[in-house]
C-alpha positions as CSV (number, residue, x, y, z in Angstrom):
1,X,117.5,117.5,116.0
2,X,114.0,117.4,115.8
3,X,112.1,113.6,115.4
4,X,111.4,112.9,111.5
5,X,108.2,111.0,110.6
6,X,107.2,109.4,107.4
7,X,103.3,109.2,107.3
8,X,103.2,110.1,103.6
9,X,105.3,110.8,100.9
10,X,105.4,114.5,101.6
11,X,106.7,113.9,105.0
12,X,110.5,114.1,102.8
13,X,111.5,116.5,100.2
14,X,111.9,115.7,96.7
15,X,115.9,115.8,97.4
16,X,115.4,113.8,100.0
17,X,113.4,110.9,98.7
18,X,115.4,110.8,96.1
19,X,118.4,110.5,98.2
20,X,116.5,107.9,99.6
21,X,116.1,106.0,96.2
22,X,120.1,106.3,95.7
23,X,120.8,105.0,99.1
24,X,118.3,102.0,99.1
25,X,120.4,101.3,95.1
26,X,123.4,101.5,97.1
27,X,122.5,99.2,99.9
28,X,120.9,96.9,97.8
29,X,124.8,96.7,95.8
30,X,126.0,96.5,99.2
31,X,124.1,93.3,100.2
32,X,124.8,91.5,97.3
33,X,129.0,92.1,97.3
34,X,128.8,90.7,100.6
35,X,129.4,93.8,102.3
36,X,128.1,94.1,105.7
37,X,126.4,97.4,107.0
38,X,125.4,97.5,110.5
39,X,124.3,100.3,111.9
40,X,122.4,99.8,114.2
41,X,123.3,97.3,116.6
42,X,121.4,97.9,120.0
43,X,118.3,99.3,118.5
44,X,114.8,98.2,118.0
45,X,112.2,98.6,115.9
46,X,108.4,98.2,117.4
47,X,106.2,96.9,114.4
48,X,102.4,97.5,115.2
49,X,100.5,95.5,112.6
50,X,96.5,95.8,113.0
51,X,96.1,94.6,109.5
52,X,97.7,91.5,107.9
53,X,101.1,91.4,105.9
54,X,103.9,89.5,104.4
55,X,105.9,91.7,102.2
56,X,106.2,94.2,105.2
57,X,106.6,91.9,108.0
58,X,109.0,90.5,106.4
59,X,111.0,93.3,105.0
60,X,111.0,95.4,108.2
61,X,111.9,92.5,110.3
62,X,114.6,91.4,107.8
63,X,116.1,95.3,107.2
64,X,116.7,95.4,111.1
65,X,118.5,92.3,111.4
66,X,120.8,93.1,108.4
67,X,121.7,96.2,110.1
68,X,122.7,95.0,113.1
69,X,119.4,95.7,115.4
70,X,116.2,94.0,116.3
71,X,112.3,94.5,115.9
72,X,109.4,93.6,117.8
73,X,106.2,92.3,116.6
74,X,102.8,93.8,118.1
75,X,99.2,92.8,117.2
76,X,96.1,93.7,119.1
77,X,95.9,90.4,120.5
78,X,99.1,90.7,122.6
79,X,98.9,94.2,123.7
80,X,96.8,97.0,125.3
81,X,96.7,98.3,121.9
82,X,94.1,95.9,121.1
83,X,92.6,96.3,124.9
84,X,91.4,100.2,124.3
85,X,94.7,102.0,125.6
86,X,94.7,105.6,124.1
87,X,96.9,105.6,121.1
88,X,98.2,108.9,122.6
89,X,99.2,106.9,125.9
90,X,100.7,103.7,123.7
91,X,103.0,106.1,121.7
92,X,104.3,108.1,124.9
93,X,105.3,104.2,126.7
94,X,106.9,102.5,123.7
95,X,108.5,105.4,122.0
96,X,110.8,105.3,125.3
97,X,111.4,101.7,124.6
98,X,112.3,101.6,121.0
99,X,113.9,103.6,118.6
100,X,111.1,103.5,115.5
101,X,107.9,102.7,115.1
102,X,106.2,101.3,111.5
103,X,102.5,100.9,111.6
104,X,100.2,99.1,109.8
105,X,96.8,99.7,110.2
106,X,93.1,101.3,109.2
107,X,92.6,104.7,110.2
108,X,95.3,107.4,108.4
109,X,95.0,109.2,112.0
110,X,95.8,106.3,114.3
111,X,99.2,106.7,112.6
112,X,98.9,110.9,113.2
113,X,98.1,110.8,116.6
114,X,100.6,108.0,117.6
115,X,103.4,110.4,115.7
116,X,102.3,113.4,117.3
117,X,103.0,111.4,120.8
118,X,106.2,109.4,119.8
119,X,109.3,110.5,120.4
120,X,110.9,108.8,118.1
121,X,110.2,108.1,114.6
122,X,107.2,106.4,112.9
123,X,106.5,104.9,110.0
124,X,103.3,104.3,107.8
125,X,103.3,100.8,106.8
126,X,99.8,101.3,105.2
127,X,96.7,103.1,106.1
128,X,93.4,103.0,104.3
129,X,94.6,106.3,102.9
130,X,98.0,105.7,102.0
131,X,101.2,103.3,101.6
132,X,103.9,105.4,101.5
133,X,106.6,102.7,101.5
134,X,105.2,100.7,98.9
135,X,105.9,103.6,96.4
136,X,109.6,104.1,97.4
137,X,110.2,100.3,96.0
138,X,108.2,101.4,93.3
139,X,110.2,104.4,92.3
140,X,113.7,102.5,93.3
141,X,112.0,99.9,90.5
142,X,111.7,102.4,87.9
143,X,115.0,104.1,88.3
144,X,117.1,100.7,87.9
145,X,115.2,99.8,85.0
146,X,114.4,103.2,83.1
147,X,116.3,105.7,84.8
148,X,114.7,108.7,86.6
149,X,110.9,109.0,86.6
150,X,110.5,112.5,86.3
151,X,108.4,114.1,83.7
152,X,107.3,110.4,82.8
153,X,103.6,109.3,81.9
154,X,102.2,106.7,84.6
155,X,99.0,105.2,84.5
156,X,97.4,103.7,87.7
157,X,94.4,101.0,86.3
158,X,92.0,100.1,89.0
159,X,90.6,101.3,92.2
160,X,91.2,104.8,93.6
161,X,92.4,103.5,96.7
162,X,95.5,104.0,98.9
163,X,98.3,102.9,96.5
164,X,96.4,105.2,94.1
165,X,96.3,108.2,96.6
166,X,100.3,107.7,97.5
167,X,101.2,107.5,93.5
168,X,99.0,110.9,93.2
169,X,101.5,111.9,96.4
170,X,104.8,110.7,93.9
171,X,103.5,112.4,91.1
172,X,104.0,115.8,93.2
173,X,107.1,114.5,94.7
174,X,109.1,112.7,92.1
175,X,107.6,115.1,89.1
176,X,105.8,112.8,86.4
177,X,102.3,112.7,85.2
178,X,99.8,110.8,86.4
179,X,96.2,109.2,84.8
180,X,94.6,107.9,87.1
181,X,92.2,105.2,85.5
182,X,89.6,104.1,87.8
183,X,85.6,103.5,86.8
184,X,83.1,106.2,88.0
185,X,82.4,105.9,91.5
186,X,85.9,104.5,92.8
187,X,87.9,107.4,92.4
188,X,91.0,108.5,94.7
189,X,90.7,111.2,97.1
190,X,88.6,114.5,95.9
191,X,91.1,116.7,98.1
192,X,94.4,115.1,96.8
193,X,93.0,115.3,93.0
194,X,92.2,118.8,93.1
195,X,95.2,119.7,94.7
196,X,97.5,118.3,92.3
197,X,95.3,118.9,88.8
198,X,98.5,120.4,87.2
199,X,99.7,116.8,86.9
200,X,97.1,114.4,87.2
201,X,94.0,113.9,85.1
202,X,91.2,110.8,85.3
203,X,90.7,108.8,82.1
204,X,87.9,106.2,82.0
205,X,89.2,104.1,79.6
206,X,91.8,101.9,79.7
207,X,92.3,101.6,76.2
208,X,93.1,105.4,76.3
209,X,94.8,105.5,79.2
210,X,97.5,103.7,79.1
211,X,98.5,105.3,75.4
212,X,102.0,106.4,75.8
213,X,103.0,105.2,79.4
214,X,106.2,104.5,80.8
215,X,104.6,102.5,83.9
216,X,101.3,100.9,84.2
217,X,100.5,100.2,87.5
218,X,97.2,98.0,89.5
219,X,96.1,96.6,92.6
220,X,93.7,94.1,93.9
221,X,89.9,95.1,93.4
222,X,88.6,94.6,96.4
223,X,91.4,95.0,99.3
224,X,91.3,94.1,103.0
225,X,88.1,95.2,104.9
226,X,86.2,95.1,101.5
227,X,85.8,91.5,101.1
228,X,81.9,91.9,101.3
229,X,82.0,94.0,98.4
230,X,83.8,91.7,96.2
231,X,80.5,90.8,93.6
232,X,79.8,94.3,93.5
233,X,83.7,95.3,93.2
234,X,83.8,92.5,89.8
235,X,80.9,93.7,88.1
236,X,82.3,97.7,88.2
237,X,86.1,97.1,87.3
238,X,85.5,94.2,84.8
239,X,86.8,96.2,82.0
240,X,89.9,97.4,83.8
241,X,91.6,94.1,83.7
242,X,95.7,94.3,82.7
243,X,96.7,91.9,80.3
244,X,99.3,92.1,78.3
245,X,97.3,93.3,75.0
246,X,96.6,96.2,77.0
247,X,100.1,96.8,77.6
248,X,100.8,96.7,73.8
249,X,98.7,100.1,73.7
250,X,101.2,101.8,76.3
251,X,105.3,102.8,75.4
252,X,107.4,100.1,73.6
253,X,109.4,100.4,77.0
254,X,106.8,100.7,79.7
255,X,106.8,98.4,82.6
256,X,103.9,96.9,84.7
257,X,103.8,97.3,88.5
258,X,101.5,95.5,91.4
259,X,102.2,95.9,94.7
260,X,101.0,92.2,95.5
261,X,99.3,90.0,96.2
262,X,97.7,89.8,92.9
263,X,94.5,87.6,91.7
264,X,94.9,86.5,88.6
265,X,92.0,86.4,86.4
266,X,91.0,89.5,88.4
267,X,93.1,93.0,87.8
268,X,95.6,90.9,86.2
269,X,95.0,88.6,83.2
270,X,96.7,85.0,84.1
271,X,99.5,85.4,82.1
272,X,100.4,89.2,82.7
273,X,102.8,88.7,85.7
274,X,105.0,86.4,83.2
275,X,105.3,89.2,81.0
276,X,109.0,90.6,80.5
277,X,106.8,93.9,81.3
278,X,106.2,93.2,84.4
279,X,108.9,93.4,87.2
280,X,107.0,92.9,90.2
281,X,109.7,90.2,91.7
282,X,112.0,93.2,91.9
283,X,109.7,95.7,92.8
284,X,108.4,93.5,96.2
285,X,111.9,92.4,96.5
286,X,112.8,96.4,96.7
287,X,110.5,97.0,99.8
288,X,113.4,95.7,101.9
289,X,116.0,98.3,100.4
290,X,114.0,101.3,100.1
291,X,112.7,100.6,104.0
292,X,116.7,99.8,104.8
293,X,117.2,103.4,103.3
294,X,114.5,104.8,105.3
295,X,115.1,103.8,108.3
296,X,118.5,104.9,108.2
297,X,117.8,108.1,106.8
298,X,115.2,108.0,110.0
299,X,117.6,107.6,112.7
């Protein structure tokens, strides 16, 4: 059988991720009746982390030990990763010591190349272009709440940036319509709008946007690497703040979604993540079930 990758959403079919979905549901019910599932005792994860995380530290690191197995933790600092060692000559060593990779890190094709040399599967846990896992919590969110998110309206408020790319990815995958809602200038990828025009449109205001949606999503304005820009970052996306007047405009039964961390005051208004809207305690919660589900779909 030939080695599976998951670098974006389109890596799995549409009956596949959403047997994905199902699963992580099912493990998730598994977990909590006390019922343990361990598949893979004797195996390893490698975790490569060139950015900063907790959510997917922690829910890797946790999945493999509730399945039996183990994971390892690499930064830069304590490997020839961080030393100039060809990504190419990296993936050919560890992917004959452990049986998955996830990384997390800048480029989208550090993650290509090191694929293209693994033997074994790997696993984007966030690029600058996409974040692949992120949105199978996010989907798994939706369909315990709402049911299925096909042929859905969601609205993504905020910067067209990776978590904005990999919903315009879900909107292909998982069949809904998108708006994308982002100020002129920070719009998501040219290539992946154009691509997928049948379903997803840009709408500059947020008042308009969000008019009939089922799931309002955002992220922080300025994320990691664009720290520099943060003035600039305030001054263009001060209008595209979420608050929960805004979220009067959309469905009576729409939810709210942020992948987290959030700034408060920022893209969220204080008191939006205490809205019964917003499930975001389940969605981050739900990176550890859908990752559970894709790893063992994986291997």
């Amino acid at each position: 059988m030939s080695v599976r990758h998951f670098l974006t959403l389109r890596d799995l079919s549409r009956d596949e991720l959403g047997y994905v979905i199902q699963r992580a549901i099912e493990l998730k019910t598994m977990l909590r009746n006390g019922q343990p599932h361990m598949p893979f005792v004797g195996k390893t994860l490698g975790m490569i982390f060139e950015k900063s995380s907790t959510r997917t530290r922690v829910s890797f690191e946790v999945a493999m030990n509730q399945f039996g197995g183990s994971s390892i933790f690499l930064s830069p600092r304590d490997t020839q990763l961080g030393r100039g060692e060809p990504i190419e000559d990296s993936a050919r060593v560890l992917s004959r010591m452990v049986d998955a990779v996830m990384i997390r890190t800048f480029a989208h094709e550090t993650v290509e190349t090191f694929a293209a040399h693994s033997s074994v599967p790997v696993i984007n846990a966030l690029t600058d272009d996409f974040h692949p896992c992120q949105l199978l919590a996010d989907v798994q969110t939706f369909v315990e709440h709402r049911g299925s998110i096909q042929g859905k309206r969601v609205v993504w408020v905020g910067d067209g940036n990776n978590m904005c790319n990999s919903y315009i990815n879900a909107a292909r995958q998982f069949d809904f319509e998108l708006v994308v809602c982002a100020p002129e200038g920070f719009d998501p990828r040219t290539d992946l709008m154009q691509e997928n025009s049948d379903r997803v449109r840009i709408e500059r205001a947020p008042e308009r946007a969000v008019e009939g949606a089922h799931l309002v999503v955002t992220d922080v304005w300025a994320s990691m690497g664009q720290e520099e820009e943060q003035a600039q970052r305030e001054a263009a996306f001060r209008n595209y703040q979420v608050s929960p007047a805004l979220m009067d405009r959309a469905d009576p039964q729409a939810l709210f979604m942020h992948c987290l961390p959030a700034h408060r005051g920022e893209e969220i208004s204080h008191d939006m993540l205490d809205d019964p809207r917003a499930v975001v305690w389940d969605e981050a919660e739900n990176r550890l079930h859908a990752q559970k589900a894709l790893l063992e779909f994986l291997l």
